[in-house]
C-alpha positions as CSV (number, residue, x, y, z in Angstrom):
1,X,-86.7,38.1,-134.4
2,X,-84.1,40.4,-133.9
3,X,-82.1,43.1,-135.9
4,X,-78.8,42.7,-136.8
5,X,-77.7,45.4,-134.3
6,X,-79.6,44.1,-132.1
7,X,-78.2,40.1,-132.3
8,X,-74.6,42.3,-132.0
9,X,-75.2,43.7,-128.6
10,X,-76.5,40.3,-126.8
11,X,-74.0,38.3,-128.8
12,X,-71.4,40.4,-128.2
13,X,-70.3,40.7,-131.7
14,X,-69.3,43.9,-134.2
15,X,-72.6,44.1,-136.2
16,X,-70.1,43.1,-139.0
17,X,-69.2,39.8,-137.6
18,X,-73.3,39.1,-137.6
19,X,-74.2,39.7,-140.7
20,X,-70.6,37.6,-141.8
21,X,-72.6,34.5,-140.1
22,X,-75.9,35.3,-141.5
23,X,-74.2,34.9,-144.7
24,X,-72.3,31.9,-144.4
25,X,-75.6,30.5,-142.2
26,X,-73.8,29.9,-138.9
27,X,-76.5,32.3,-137.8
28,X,-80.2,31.6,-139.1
29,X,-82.2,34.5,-140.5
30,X,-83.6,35.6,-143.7
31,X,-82.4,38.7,-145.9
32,X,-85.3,41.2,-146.3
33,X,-84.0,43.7,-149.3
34,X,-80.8,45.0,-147.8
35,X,-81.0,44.3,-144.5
36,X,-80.6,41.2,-142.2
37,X,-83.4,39.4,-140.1
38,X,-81.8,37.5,-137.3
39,X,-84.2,34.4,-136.4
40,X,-82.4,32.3,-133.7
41,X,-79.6,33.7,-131.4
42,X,-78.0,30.3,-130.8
43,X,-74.6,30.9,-131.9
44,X,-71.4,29.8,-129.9
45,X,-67.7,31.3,-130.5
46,X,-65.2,28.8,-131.1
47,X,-61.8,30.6,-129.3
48,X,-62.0,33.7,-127.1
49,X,-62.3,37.2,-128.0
50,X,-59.2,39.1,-128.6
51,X,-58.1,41.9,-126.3
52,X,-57.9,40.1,-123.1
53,X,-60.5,38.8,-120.3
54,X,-60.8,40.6,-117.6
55,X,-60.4,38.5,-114.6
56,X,-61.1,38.7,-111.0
57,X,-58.1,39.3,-108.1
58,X,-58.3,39.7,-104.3
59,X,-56.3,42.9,-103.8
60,X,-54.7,43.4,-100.3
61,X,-54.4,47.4,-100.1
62,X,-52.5,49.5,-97.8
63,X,-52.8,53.7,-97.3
64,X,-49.0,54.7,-96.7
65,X,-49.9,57.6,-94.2
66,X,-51.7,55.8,-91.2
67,X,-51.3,51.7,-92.5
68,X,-54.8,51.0,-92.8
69,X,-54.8,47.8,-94.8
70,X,-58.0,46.3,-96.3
71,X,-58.8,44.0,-99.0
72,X,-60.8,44.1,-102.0
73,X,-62.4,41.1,-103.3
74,X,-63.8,40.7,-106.6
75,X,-61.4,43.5,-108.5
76,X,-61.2,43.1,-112.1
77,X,-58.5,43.6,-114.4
78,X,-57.0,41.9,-117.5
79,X,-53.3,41.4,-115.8
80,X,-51.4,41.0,-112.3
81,X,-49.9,44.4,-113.5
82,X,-53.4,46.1,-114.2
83,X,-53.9,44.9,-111.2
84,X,-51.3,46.4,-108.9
85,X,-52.0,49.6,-110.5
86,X,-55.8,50.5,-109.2
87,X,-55.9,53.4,-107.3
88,X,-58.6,53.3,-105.0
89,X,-58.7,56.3,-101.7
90,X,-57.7,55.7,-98.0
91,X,-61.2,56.0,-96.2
92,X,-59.3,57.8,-93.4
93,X,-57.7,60.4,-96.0
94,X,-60.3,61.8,-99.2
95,X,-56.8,62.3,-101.5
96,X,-54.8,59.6,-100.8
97,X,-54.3,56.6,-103.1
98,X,-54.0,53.4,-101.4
99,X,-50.9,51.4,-102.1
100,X,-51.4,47.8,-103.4
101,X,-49.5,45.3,-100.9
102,X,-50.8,42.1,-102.4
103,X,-52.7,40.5,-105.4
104,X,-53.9,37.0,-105.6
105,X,-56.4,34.8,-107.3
106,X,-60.2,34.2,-106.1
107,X,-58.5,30.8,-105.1
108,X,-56.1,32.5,-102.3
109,X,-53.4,31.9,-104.8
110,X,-51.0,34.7,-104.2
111,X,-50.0,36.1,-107.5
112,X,-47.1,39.1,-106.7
113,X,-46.4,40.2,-103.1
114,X,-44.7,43.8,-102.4
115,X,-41.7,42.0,-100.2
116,X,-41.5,45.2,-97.6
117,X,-45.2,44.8,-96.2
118,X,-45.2,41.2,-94.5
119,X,-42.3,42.2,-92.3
120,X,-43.7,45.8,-91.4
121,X,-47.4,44.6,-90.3
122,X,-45.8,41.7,-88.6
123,X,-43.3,43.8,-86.6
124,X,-46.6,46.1,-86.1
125,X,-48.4,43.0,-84.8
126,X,-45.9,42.0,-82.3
127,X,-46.3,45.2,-81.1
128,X,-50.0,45.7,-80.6
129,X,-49.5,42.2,-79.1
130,X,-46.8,43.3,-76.4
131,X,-49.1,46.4,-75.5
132,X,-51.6,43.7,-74.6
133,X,-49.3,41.9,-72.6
134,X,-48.1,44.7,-70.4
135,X,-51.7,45.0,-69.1
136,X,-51.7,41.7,-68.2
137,X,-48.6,41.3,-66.3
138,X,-49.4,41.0,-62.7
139,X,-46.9,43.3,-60.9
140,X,-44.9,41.5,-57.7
141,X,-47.0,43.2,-55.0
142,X,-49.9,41.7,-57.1
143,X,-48.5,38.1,-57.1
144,X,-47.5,38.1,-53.1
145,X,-50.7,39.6,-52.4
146,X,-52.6,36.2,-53.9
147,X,-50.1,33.7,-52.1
């Protein structure tokens, strides 16, 4: 047995809406003077709830002073828009708001793309890469010395 309040917060309903359904006997419980007993919490709601569901997006986050990217999984917001607008601080820098690059579903569906970023941390890649590379080279003295 529940109270109406009660039934409202695990239902998820306006206390209104509960005793609406108590009346019309979607909801089984039993009037005691002017109040409402709820017996049975086995309601189901027939279309979603207005306002919007929030859903889950993997954002793809980049701090615009040093280019620390990282990705949040699991951020929830009601739009793509809501979405691209989180703020959430550069580890590296305490007042910094970290810009969002990327958004895309929990599926890896990519939802909206910033079109500047790709090119930058590719041209940033390619670099790293060529630093890596110039270790490697053998130098001509090296190579004559081996053959």
């Amino acid at each position: 047995m529940y109270s109406v309040e009660e039934a409202s917060k695990l239902l998820g309903l306006d206390p209104s809406q509960v005793r609406r359904l108590l009346r019309s006997g979607e909801i089984k419980g039993k009037k005691l003077a002017r109040d409402w007993v709820v017996l049975e919490l086995n309601y189901k709601r027939k279309r979603r709830p207005k306002g919007g569901i929030r859903m889950q997006f993997i954002l793809k986050l980049k701090c615009p002073i040093c280019g620390y990217l990282d990705e949040g999984v699991g951020h929830e917001a009601k739009s793509v828009w809501q979405a691209r607008h989180t703020s959430i601080h550069c580890p590296h820098h305490e007042d910094v708001d970290m810009e969002v690059v990327e958004v895309a579903s929990l599926e890896g569906e990519i939802l909206w793309q910033d079109s500047t970023w790709r090119r930058e941390d590719e041209q940033i890649a390619r670099e790293i890469d060529s630093w890596g590379n110039k270790g490697q080279r053998k130098s001509k003295s090296e190579k004559k010395a081996k053959s």
